[in-house]
Chimera marker file (.cmm) of the C-alpha trace (Angstrom):
<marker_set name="trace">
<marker id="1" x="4.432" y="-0.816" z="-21.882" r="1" g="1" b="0" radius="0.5"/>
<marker id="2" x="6.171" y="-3.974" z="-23.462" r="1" g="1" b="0" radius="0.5"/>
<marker id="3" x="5.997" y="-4.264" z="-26.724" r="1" g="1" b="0" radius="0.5"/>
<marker id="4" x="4.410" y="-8.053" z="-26.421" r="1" g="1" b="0" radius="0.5"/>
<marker id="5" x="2.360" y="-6.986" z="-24.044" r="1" g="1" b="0" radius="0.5"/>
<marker id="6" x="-1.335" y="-7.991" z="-24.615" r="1" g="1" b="0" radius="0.5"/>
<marker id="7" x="-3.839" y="-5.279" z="-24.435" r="1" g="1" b="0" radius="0.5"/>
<marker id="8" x="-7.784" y="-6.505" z="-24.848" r="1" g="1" b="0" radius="0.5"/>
<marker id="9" x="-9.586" y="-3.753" z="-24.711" r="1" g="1" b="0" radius="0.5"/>
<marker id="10" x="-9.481" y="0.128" z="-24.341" r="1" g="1" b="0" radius="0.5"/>
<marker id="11" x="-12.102" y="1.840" z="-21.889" r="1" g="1" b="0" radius="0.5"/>
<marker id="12" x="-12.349" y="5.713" z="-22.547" r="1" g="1" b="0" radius="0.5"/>
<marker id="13" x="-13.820" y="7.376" z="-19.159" r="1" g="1" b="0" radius="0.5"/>
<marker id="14" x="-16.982" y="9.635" z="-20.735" r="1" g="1" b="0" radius="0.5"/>
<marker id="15" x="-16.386" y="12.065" z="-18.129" r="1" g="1" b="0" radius="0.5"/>
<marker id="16" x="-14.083" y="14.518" z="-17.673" r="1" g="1" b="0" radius="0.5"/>
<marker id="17" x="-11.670" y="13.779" z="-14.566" r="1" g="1" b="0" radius="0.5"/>
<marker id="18" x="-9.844" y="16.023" z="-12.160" r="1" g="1" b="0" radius="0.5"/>
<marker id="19" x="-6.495" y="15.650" z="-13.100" r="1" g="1" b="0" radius="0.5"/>
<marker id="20" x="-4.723" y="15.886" z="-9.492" r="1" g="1" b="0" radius="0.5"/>
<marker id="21" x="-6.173" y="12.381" z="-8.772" r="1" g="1" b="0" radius="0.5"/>
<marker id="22" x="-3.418" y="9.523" z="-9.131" r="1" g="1" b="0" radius="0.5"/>
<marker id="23" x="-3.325" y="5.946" z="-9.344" r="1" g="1" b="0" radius="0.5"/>
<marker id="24" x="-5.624" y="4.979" z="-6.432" r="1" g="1" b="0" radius="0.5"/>
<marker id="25" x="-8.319" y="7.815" z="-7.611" r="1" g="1" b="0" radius="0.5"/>
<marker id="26" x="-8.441" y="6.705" z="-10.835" r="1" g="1" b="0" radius="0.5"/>
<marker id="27" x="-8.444" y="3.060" z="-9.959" r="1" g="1" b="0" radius="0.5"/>
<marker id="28" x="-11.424" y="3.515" z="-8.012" r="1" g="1" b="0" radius="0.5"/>
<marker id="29" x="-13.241" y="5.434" z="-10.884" r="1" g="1" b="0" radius="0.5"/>
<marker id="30" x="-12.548" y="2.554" z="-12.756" r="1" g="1" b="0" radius="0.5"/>
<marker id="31" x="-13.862" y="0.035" z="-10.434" r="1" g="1" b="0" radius="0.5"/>
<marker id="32" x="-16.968" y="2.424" z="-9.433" r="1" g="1" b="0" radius="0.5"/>
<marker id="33" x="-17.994" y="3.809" z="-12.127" r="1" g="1" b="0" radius="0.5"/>
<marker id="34" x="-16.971" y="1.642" z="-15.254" r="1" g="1" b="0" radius="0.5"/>
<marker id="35" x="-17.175" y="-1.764" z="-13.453" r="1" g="1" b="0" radius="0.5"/>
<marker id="36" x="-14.372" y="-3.459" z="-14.620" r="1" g="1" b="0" radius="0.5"/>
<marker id="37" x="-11.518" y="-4.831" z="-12.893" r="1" g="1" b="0" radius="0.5"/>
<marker id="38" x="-8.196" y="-3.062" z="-12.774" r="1" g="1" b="0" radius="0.5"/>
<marker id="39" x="-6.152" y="-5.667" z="-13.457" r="1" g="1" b="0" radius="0.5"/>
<marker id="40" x="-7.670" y="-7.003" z="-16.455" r="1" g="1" b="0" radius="0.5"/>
<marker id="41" x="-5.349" y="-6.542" z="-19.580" r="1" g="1" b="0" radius="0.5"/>
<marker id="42" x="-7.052" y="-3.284" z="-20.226" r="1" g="1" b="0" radius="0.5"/>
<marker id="43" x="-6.260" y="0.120" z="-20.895" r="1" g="1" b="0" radius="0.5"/>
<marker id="44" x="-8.534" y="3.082" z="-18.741" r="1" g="1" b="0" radius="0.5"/>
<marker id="45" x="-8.092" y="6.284" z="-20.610" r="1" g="1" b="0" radius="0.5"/>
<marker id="46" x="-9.055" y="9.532" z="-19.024" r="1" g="1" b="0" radius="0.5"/>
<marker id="47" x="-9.205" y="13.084" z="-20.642" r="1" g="1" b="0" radius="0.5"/>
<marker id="48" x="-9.583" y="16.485" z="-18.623" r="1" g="1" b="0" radius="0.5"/>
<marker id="49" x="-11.865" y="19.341" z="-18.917" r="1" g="1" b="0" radius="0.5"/>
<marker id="50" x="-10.587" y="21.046" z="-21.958" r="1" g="1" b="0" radius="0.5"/>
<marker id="51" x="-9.634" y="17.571" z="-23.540" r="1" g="1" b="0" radius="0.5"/>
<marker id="52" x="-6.081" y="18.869" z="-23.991" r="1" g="1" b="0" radius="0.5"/>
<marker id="53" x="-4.198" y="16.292" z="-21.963" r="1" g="1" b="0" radius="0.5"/>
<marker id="54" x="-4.977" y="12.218" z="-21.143" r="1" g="1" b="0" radius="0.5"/>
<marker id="55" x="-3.894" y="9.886" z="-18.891" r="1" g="1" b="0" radius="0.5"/>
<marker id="56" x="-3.656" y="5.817" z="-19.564" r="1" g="1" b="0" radius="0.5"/>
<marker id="57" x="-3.919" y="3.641" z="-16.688" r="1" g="1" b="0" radius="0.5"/>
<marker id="58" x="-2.800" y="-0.060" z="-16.665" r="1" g="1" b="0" radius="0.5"/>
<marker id="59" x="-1.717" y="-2.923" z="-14.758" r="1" g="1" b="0" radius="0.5"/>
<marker id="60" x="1.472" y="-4.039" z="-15.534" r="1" g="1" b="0" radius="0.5"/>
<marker id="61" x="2.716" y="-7.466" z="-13.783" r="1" g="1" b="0" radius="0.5"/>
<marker id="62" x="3.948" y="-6.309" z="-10.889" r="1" g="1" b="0" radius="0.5"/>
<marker id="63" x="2.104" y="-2.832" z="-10.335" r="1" g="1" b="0" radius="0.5"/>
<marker id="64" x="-0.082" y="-0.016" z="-12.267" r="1" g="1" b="0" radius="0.5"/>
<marker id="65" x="1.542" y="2.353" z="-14.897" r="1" g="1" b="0" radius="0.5"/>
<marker id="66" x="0.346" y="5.913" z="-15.295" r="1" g="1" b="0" radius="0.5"/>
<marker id="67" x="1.357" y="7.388" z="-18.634" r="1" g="1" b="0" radius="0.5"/>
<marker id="68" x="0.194" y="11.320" z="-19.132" r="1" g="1" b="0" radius="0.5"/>
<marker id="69" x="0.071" y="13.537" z="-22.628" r="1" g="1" b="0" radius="0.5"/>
<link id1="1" id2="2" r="1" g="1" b="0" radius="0.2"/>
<link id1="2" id2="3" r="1" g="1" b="0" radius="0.2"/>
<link id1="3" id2="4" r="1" g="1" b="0" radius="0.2"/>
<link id1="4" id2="5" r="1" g="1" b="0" radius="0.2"/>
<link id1="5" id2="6" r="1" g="1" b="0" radius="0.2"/>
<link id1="6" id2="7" r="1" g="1" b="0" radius="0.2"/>
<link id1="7" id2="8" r="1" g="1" b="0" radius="0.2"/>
<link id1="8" id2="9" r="1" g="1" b="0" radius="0.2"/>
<link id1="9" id2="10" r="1" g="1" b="0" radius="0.2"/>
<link id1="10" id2="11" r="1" g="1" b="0" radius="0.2"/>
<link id1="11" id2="12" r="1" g="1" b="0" radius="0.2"/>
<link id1="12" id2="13" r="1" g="1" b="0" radius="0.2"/>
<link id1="13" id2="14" r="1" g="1" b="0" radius="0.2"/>
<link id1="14" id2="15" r="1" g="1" b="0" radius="0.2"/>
<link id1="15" id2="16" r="1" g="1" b="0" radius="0.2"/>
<link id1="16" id2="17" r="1" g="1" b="0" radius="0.2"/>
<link id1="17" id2="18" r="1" g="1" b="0" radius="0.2"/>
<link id1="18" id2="19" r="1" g="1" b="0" radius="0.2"/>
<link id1="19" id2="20" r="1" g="1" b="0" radius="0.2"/>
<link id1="20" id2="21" r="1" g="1" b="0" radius="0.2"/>
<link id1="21" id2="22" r="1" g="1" b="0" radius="0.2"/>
<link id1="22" id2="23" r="1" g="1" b="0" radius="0.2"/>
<link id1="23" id2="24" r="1" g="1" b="0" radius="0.2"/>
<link id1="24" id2="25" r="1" g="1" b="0" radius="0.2"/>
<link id1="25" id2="26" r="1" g="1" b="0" radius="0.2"/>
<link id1="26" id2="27" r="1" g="1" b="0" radius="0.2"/>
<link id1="27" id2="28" r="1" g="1" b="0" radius="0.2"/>
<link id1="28" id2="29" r="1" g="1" b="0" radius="0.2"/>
<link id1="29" id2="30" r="1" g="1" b="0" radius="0.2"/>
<link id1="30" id2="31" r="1" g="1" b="0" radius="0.2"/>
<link id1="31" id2="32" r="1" g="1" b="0" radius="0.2"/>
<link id1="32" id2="33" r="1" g="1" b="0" radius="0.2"/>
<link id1="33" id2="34" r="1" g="1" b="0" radius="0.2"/>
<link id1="34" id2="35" r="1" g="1" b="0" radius="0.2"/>
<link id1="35" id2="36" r="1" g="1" b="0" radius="0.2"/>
<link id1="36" id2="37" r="1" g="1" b="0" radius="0.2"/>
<link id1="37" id2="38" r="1" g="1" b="0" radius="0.2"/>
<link id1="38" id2="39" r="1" g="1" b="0" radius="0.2"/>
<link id1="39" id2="40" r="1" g="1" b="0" radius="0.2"/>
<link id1="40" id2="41" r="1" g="1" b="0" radius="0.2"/>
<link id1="41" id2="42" r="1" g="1" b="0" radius="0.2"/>
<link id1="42" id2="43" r="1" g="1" b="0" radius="0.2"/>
<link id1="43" id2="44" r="1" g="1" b="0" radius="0.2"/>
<link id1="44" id2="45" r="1" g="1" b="0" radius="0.2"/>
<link id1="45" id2="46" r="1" g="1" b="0" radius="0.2"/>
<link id1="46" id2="47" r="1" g="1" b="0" radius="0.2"/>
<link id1="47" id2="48" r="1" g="1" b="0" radius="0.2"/>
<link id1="48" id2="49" r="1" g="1" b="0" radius="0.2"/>
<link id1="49" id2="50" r="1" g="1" b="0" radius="0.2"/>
<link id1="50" id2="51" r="1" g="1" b="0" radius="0.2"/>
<link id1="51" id2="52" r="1" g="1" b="0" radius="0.2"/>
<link id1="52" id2="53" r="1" g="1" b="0" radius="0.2"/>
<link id1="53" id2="54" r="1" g="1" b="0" radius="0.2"/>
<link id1="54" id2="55" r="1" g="1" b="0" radius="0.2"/>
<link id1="55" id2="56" r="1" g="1" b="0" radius="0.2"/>
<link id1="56" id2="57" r="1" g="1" b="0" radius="0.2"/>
<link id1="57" id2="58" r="1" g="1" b="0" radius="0.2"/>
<link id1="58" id2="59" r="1" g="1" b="0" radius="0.2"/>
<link id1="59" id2="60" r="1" g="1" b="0" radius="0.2"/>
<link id1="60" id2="61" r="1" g="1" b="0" radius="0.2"/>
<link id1="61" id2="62" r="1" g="1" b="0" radius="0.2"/>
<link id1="62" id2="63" r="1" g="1" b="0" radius="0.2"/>
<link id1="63" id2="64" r="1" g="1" b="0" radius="0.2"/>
<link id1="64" id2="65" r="1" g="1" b="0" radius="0.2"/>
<link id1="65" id2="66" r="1" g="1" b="0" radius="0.2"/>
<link id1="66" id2="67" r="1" g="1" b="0" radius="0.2"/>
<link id1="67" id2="68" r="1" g="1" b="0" radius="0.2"/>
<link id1="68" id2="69" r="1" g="1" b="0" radius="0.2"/>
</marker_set>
């Protein structure tokens, strides 16, 4: 992420998601379930079962970034 980049908001998935799913599963989690465009200035933040790891989804200008903890 660049460090001017301009983030508006921060959606936190309230479920916990499979963690094998990439970009394109998570992208259409986002766009089922949460209802919000993917390539808003947004970050999507997901946790797993035991809440011990997260992954951020974003759009980036030219494609999506995946970060995971």
């Amino acid at each position: 992420m660049r460090p001017d980049a301009k983030v508006e908001k921060v959606y936190l998935y309230p479920k916990a998601v499979d963690f094998r799913k990439s970009i394109d599963g998570l992208a259409a989690l986002v766009e089922l379930d949460i209802k919000v465009a993917v390539f808003d200035p947004v970050l999507f933040v997901f946790l797993n079962r035991h809440r011990n790891r997260v992954k951020i989804l974003y759009w980036e200008r030219n494609g999506f970034c995946l970060w995971l903890k």
